[in-house]
N, C-alpha and C positions, 0 to 999 in steps of 0.2 A: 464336329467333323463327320462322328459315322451316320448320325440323323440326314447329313444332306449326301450322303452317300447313298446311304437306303432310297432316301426319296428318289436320287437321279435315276437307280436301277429300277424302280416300279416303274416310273415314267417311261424309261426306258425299256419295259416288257410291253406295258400299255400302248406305245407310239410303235415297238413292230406289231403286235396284234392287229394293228388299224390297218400299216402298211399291208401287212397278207392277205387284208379284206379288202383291201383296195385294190388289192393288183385281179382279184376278182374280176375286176373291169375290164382286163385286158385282153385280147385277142388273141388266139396263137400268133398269129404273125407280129403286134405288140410287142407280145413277150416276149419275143426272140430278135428284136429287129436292134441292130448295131444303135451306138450316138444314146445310151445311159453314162453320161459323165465320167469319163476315165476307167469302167469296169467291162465294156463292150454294152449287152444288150441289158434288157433289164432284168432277167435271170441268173445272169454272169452278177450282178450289180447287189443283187439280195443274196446270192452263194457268197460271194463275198465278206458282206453285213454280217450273215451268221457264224460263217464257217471263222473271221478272225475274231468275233468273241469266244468261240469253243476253244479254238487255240489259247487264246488270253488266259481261259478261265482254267483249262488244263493245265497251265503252269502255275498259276495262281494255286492251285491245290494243290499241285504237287503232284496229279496225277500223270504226270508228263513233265521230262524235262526241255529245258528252250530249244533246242534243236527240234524235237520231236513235237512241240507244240507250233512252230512253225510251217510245219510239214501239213499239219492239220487245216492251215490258214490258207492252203496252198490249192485244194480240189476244187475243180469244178463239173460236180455232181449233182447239184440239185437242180436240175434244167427241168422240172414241175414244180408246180404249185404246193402238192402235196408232199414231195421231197423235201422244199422248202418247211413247211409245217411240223413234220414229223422232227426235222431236225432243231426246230428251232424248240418244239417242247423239251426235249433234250439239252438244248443249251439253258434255256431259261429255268430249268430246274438245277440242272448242275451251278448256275450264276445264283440263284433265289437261297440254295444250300451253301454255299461260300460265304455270300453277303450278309444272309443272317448269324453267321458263325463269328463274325469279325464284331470285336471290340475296338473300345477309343487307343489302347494298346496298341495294337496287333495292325490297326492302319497306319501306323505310325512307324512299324518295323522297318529295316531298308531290307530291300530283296536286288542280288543280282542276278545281273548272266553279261553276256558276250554277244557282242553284235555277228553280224555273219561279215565284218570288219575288221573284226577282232578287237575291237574297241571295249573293253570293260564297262560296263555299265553297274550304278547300285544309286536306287532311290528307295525316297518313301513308297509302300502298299499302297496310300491315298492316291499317291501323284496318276500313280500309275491305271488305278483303276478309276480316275476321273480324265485319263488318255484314253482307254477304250471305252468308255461312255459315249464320250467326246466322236471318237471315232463314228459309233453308230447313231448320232444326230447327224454327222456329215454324210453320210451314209443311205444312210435313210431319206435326207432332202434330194439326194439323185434322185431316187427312185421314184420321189412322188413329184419331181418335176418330169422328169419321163412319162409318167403317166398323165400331169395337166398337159407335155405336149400330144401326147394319143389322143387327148378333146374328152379326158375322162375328171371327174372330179374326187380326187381322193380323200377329200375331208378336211380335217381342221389336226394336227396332234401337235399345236405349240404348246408349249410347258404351260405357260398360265391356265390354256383349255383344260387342262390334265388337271391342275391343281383346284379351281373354282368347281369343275365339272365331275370329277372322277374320287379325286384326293378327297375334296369339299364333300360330296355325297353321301361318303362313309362315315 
């Protein structure tokens, strides 16, 4: 379980790294223009992408509790490029120092909280942090159809690419 955890979250640093280079491609008017899949522009769509792994991972540590890491998942501040990047070094370190901290143990723990429902909630570590994985593959294919519709070519970052190409490399 934690081997294909690790793996999803490199894959997952690797596939936004592409994405940030890809959005390179885009225009100011691009970047800002409404119709990126449920998040408004494509800006709105990546502050998104990062800003709910930051929340995620702040409660995952414990450096925030669920209220307060929701709040986190909630700004929309990184309306550049470079806003986006700075933040996301930030999150992918904070996620890189969790992820290699976790044993076959400890993903296996149940963690709760409360919905903003009031709904009690408590699952496995694993479930959970293959939901926000999960999230940013959904996530990230807005984006980079947003950008194949600008008439831009953002590349290639399916799993197998990663794994043959990047994984396989090393």
């Amino acid at each position: 379980m934690l081997e294909l955890i690790q793996t999803y979250y490199r894959y997952n640093a690797w596939a936004t790294e592409q994405l940030l280079n890809a959005c390179e491609q885009l225009t100011p008017e691009e970047w800002t223009a409404p119709g990126c899949s449920g998040n408004g522009s494509t800006w709105e769509t990546l502050d998104h992408l990062i800003n709910v792994q930051w929340g995620w991972f702040c409660w995952y540590d414990e450096t925030k509790e669920m209220k307060e890491a929701i709040r986190l998942m909630l700004p929309k501040d990184l309306d550049t490029l470079q806003k986006a990047r700075q933040r996301w070094v930030a999150v992918n370190e904070q996620t890189n120092t969790y992820i290699n901290g976790l044993t076959e143990e400890s993903v296996k723990e149940i963690r709760s909280f409360v919905r903003s429902n009031g709904k009690q909630e408590s699952h496995p570590v694993w479930k959970l942090l293959m939901h926000t994985a999960n999230h940013g593959t959904h996530t990230r294919a807005q984006v980079f159809a947003a950008i194949r519709r600008a008439g831009h070519n953002p590349g290639n970052i399916d799993m197998l690419n990663f794994i043959l190409n990047v994984e396989g490399a090393s």
